[in-house]
N, C-alpha and C positions, 0 to 999 in steps of 0.2 A: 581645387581647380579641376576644370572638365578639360579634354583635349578631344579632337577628331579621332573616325575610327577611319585608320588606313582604306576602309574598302568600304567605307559608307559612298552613298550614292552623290549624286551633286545637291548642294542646297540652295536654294533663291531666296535671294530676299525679296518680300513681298511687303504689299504696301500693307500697313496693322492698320486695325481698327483707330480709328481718330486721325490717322496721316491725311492727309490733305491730297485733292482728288487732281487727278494727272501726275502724280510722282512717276518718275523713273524708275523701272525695276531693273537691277543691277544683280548678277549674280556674283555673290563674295567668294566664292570659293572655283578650284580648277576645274575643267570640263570634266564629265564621266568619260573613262575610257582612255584607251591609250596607255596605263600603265603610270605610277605614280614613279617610279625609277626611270623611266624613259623624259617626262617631266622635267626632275628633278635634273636631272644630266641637262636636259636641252636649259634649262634657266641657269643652271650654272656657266655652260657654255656661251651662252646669253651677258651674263655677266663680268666675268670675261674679257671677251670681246671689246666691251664696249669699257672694261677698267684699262684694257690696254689704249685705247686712246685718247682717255683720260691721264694716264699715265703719258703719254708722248704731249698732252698737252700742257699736264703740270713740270714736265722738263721744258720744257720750251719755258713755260712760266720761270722755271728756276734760273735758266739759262739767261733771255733775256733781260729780266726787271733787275738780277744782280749785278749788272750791267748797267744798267738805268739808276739804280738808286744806292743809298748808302748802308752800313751796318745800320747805323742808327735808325733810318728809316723803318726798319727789320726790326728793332729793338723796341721802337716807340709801338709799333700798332703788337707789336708781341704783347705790351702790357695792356693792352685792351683787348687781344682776346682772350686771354688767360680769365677776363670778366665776363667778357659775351660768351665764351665757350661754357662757363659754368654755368650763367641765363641758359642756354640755350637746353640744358637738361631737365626744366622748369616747363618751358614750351611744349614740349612731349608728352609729359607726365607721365611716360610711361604705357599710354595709352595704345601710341602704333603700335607696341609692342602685343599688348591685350586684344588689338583686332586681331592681329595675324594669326593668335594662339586660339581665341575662342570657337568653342566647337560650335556652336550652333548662331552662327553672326546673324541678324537681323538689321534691318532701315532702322528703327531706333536708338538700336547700339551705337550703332556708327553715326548716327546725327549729333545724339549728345555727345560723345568724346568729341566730333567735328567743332560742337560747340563752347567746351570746356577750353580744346586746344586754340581756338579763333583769341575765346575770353584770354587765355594766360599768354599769346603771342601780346596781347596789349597794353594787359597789365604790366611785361616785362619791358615793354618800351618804354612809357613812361618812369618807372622804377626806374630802368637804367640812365635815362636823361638826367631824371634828379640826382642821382649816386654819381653823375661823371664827377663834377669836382671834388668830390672825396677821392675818389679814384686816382684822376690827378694831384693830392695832396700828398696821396699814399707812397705814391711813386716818387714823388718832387718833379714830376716834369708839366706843365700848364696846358703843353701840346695834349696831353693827353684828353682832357677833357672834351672838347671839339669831337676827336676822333669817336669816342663815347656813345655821343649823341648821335651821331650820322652813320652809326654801324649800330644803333637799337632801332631803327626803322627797318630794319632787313628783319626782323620777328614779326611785325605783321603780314609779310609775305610769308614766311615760313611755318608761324601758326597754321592757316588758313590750309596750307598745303600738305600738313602732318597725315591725316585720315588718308588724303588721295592715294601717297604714296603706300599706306599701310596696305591697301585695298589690292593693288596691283604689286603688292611681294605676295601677298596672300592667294592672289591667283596664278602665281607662279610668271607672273606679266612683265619678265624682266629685261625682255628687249624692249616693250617702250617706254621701262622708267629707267635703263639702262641711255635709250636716244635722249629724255627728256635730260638728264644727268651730264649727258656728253657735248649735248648743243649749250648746255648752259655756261657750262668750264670756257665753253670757246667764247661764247661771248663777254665772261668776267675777264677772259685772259686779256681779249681784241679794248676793253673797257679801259686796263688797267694800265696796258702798255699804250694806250693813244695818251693818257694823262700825265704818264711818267715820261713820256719823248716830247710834252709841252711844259715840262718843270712844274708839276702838282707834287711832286716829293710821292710822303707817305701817304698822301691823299688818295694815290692811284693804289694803294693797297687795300685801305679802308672801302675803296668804291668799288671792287672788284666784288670780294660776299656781297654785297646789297644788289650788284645787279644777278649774280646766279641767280641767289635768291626769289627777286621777280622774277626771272625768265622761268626757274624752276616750276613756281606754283605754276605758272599759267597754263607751262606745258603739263604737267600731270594733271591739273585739273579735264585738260581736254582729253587729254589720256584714259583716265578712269572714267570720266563720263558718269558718273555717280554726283549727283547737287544735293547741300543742303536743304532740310523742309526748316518754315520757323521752328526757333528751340520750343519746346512744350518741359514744361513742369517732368522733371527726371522722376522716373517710376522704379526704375532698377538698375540706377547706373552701377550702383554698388560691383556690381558682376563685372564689371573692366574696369573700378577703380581699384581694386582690392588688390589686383593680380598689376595694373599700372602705380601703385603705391609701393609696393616691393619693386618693381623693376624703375621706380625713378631714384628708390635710397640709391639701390646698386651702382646705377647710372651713377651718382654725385659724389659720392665716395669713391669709384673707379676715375672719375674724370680728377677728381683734388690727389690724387697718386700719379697722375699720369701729367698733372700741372704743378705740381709742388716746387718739381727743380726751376722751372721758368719764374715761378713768386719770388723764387730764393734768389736767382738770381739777378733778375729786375733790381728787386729791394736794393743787394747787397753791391750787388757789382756793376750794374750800369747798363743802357740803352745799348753800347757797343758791344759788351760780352753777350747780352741775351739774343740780338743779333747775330753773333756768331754761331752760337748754342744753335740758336733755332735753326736757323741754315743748317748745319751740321743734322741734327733733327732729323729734320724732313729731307735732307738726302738717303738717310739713311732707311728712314719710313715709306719714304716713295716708289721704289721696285716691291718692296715686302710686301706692302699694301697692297697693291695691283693683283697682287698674287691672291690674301686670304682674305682680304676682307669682300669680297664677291660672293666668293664661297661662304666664306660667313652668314651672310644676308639670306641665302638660301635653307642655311640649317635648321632656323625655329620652325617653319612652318615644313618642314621636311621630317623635323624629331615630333611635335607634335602628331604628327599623321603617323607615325611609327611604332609611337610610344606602348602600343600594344601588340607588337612583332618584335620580341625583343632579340631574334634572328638577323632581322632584315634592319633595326637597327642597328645592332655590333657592326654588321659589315659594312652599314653607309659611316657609324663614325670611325671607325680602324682606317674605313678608305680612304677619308676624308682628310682625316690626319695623316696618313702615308702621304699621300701627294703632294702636302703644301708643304710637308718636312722637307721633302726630295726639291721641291722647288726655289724655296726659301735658303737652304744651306750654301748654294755656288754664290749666290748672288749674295749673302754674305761672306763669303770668305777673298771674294774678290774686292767689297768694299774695304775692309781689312786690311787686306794686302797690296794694297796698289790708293790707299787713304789720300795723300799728298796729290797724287796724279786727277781721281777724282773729283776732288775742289777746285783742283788747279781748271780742269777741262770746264766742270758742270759748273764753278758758278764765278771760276774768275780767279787770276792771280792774286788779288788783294781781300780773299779769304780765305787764304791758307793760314790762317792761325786755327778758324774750323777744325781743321785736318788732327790737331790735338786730342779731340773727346771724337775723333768720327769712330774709332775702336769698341771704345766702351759703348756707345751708343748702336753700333749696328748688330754686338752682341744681344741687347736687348729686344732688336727686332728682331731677330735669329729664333725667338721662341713666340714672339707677341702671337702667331697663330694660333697659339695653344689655349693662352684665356677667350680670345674672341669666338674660337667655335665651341672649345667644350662648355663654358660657359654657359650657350643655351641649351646643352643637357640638364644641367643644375637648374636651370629655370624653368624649363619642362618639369621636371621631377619637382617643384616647389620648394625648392631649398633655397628661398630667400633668405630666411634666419641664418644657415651658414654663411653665403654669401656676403650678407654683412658682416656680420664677425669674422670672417679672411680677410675683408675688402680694412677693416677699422684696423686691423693687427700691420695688414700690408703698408698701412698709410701712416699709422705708428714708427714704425722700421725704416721709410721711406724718411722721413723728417727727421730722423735723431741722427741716421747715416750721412743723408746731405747736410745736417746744420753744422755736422763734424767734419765732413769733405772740403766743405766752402774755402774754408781756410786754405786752401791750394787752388783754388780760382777755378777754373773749367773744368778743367782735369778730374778734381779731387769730388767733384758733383756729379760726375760721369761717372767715373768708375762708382763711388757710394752706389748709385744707380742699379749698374750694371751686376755690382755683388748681392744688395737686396733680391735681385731677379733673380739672378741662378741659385742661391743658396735656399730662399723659400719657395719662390714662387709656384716652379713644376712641380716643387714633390707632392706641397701640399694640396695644389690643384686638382694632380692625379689622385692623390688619395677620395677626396672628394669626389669624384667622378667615377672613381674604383666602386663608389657605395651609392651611388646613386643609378646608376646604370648598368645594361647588362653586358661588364667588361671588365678584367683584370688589371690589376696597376701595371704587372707584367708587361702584359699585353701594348698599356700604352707608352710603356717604355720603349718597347723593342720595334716599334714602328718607328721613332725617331732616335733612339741615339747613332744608327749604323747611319745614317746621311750626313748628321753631326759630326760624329767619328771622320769620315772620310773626307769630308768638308774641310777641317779642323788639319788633316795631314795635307792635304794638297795646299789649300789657303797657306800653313808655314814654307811647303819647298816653293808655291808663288813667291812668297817674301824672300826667297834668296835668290831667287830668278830675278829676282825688280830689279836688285842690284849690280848686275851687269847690262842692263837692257837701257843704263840712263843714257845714253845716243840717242836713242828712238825721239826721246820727247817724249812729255805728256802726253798728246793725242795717239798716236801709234804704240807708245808703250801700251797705253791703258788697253788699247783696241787689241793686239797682240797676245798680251796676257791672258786678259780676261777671256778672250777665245779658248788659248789650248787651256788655261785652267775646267773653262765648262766640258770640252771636248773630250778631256781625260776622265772628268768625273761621270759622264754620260757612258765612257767606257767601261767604269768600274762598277758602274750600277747591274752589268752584267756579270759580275765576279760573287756578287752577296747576296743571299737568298731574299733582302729585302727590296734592293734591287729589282730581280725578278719578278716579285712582287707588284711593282710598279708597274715593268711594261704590258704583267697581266689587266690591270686596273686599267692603265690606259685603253690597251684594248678594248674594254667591256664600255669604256667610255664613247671610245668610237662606235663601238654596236650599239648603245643605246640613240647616240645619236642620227644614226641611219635609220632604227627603228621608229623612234617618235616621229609622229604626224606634225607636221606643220601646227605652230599655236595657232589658236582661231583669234581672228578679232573681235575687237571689243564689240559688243553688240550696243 
């Protein structure tokens, strides 16, 4: 694999020999100038921004529609995306990934993946129409099938729209495919909740992905402002499938470890329990996320451009990792400790059985930051071959624990879960990343265990504080707690040298972002 050279100049794509006359010229890569750290910060910033109300929207989503419909309804379209979420790593192919990385991107490059990605959005629609009633078989439930079919027409929107977005993370373009992302949420949510307040049941959850989906494409198409030319006969696609070949295994083997417990569950225990499961899930995913995976989105094409400062590396990922440690740890020790209050508030009284795996489950978000950024160190550095053989062992380990758990119903599928995670997942992650990049295990140790740590002792005296606080109520307890638990912990972050740490980082964060120019628009 080739990668950018941090201080190479801007490159344009030009229209090549044989393209068709009037094409667009589009430049793939950031402006010159300005600083690729000032950048980097203003699109994280950028991201951000625009995850946090994403984040207030998918609360709302959680708040309202748990309200409007039933476990079941939760449980039944659960078993259809556990189908469409695996299609949907087929759609890719890996390819967005292969734009964002490739060092010297051309109008060609980018046509054919455009064109690869259109083909496999299609081919997975049809597939999946035909595979509903197996689907439905698999499950025992009939409903399923319907649902199948009307949630595979959301891949020819999403095909179509793969490249665009590729284009605009690769120019660092992250406030307008952060808008294009944020307006979409609102209209899947405005979509989902007009159907569910006219008694369309799961309907309204099924139709809510198909319309982001449209909204999505449209808007990044106008966003990026890059069109396809007709396909022409591939000359050398080889060069972003090779590098999109390894990063779709990774993708599918990651995503069947991260859906396992939902199959097991569906299968064994029913529409209701995966319903609960899932809610539980995505409570517990939904602050976390907000937090890393923005950050995430900005690191391949940040490590890439680095990957030959192995200085000015170390310190974006040590930082990177510091902050979403520090960010990530209150916000779980509060779900944790205040678990019952939680469900109760966010998604309703009659999902407190949730409240059983919300523990185990928000320990595993507690570290999920860790695979999603250092990860594209390892794919930087070409160690797909590892990555598979961690991903086959992790997904091994995952299936014998939960097939053994099950037999205790929620509960015993969570925690499985949540001991696979701490017991393998970090150490052997770091170690990997220890030998791939320019940084010590030590090192990535000791940026996160001290927020952990602290996290972990306040979270337990929360949990005895709960218990005298049950007057308040749900709503005031939770609001209460969760406050001085943060506020104490934002105090103690001045007591530890990693701590300190942080507010240094922040800092730097703010002066970058003072320094960076305004992003230019799209030409």
């Amino acid at each position: 694999m080739s990668f950018a050279n941090g201080g190479a100049a801007v490159r344009m794509a030009r229209t090549t020999k044989g393209a068709e006359a009037g094409e667009t010229v589009v430049p793939f890569d950031p402006p010159a100038g300005g600083g690729l750290g000032a950048r980097g910060v203003r699109a994280s910033f950028h991201a951000v921004v625009f995850a946090t109300l994403r984040f207030l929207i998918q609360t709302a989503s959680l708040m309202l529609l748990a309200r409007l419909l039933e476990p079941e309804d939760y449980g039944l379209v659960g078993m259809v995306a556990t189908v469409t979420g695996f299609a949907a790593l087929f759609r890719d192919m890996g390819l967005g990934a292969a734009t964002i990385e490739k060092a010297d991107l051309r109008h060609d490059d980018v046509n054919e993946a455009f064109w690869l990605n259109a083909a496999a959005g299609c081919v997975l629609t049809a597939a999946l129409a035909a595979a509903a009633p197996l689907v439905a078989r698999f499950y025992g439930e009939p409903r399923v099938a319907g649902a199948t079919i009307l949630s595979s027409v959301a891949f020819l929107a999403s095909g179509a729209a793969v490249q665009h977005g590729a284009i605009l993370r690769r120019r660092l373009k992250f406030f307008q495919l952060g808008l294009a992302e944020t307006v979409s949420s609102a209209l899947g949510l405005v979509a989902a909740l007009a159907l569910a307040a006219g008694g369309a049941g799961y309907w309204s959850l099924v139709a809510m992905p198909l319309a982001q989906e449209v909204s999505t494409c449209t808007m990044l198409w106008a966003a990026a402002r890059w069109r396809p030319t007709r396909p022409r006969r591939p000359r050398d696609v080889r060069r972003l499938t090779r590098f999109g070949t390894g990063m779709m295994g990774i993708n599918v083997l990651s995503y069947l470890s991260s859906n396992i417990d939902r199959v097991m569950i569906g299968r064994v225990l029913g529409t209701g329990d995966l319903g609960a499961y899932g809610r539980a899930s995505a409570l517990t995913l939904l602050p976390t996320h907000q937090i890393t995976l923005p950050v995430a989105s900005v690191m391949l094409p940040i490590f890439s451009r680095l990957r030959e400062h192995p200085e000015r590396y170390r310190k974006v990922l040590l930082t990177g990792l510091r902050l979403m440690a520090a960010a990530t740890a209150p916000v779980v020790a509060v779900l944790i400790a205040c678990r019952e209050w939680a469900v109760e508030v966010v998604l309703g009284p009659r999902w407190l059985p949730a409240a059983a795996v919300l523990a185990p489950l928000a320990l595993v978000s507690a570290t999920q930051f860790v695979p999603n950024n250092l990860g594209w160190a390892l794919v930087v550095a070409g160690r797909f071959r590892g990555l598979i053989v961690w991903n086959l062992v992790h997904l091994a380990a995952l299936a014998a624990s939960m097939g053994w758990g099950i037999r205790w119903g929620l509960p015993g599928v969570a925690w499985a879960y949540a001991g696979v995670v701490t017991v393998m997942r970090l150490p052997v992650l770091f170690r990997m990343v220890a030998s791939a990049a320019p940084v010590g295990m030590g090192q990535l140790w000791s940026v996160c265990l001290p927020f952990w740590a602290v996290a972990a002792a306040l979270g337990a005296v929360a949990a005895v504080v709960k218990a005298r606080l049950t007057s308040l109520g749900p709503i005031w307890g939770l609001v209460a707690l969760s406050s001085g638990l943060v506020a104490v912990y934002v105090a103690a972050l001045s007591l530890v040298p990693a701590g300190r740490d942080v507010w240094r980082d922040l800092k730097r964060v703010v002066h970058h972002l003072r320094a960076a120019t305004p992003s230019d628009p799209m030409p």
